[in-house]
N, C-alpha and C positions, 0 to 999 in steps of 0.2 A: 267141703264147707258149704252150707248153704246162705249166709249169710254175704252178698256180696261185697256190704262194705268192709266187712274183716281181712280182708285180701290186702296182704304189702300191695303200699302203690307203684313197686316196681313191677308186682304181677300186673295189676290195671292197667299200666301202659304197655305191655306185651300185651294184653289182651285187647286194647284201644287199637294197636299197630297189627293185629292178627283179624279185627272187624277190617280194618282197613285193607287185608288183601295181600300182607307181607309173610311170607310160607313160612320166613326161618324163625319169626316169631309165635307161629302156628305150632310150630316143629318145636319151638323149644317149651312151649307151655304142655304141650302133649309127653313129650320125653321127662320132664319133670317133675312131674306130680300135681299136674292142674287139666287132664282131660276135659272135667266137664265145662272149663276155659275156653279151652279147644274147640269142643265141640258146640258151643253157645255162639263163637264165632263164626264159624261153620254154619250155625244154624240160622245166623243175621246174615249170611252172605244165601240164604235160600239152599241149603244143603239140606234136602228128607231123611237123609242116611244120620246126619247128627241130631236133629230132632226126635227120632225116634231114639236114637242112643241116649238122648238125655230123659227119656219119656221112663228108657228099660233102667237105666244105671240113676234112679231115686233122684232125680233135678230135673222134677215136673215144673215149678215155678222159675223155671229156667228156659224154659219151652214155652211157659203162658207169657213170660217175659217177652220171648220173640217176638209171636204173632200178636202181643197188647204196644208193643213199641209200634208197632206198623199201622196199624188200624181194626186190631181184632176187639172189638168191646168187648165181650164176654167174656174171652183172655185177662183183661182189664178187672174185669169185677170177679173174676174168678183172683188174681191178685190178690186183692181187697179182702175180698171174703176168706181169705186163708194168711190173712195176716204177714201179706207182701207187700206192706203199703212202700216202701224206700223204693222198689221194684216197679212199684204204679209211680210215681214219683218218675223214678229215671224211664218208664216208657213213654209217659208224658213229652217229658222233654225231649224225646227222640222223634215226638212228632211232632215237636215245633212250638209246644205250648208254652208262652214267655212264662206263667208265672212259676212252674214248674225250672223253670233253667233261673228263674231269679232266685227261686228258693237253695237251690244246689248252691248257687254262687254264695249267698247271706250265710249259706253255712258253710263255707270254704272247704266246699266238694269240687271243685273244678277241674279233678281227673274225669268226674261224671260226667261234669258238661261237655270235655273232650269224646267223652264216649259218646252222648248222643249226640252230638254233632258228626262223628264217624258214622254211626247206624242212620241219622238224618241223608249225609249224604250219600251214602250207597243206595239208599234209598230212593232216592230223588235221580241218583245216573240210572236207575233202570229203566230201560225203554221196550217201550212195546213194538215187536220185532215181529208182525205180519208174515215174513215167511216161514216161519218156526212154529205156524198153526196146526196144532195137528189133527189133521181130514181123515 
């Protein structure tokens, strides 16, 4: 599926709960026919192995999703430009941008706004770890 919002919202919430770091909700979106789920999560929590998996298995704007929810612009207008605007939309708001999460809410998306809220804060616990430099 490449259409995010067409996803039951019981998949979003396994996938909201699998951004968030919980395996057995990882484990179950993968065993059950939602890999590129899986590996979207994967690839918000900083995994290269599922970025690239999404890049080879056709959920390219699933990968510019990642790196545009973080700070990637180009990602961002690459989005856009390939008529991922929902996609610019929920990366927006995974960076924090109010009218982007006002917009989700006006449209009673609020699994979305769970979701950037989960990629917001995984995002924001990462810390820059000096001894894991590599010299």
């Amino acid at each position: 599926m490449n259409d995010i919002t067409q996803y039951h919202p019981k998949i979003l919430i396994a996938l909201e709960l699998a951004i968030g770091g919980d395996k057995a909700y990882f484990t179950w979106l993968l065993e059950n026919g939602y890999p590129e789920l899986a590996a979207l999560s994967n690839a918000i929590r900083a995994n290269t192995d599922a970025i690239e998996w999404l890049i080879k298995n056709g959920y390219r704007h699933f990968a510019a999703f990642d790196a545009a929810s973080v700070d990637d612009d180009f990602a961002m207008e690459w989005l856009r430009l390939h008529g991922y605007h929902f996609l610019a939309v929920l990366a927006e708001a995974s960076r924090g941008v109010q009218e982007a999460i006002d917009w989700l809410n006006e449209n009673d998306l609020e699994i979305f706004v769970a979701i950037a809220r989960r990629i917001r804060g995984f995002v924001d616990g990462q810390t820059f770890d000096y001894h894991r430099m590599p010299f």
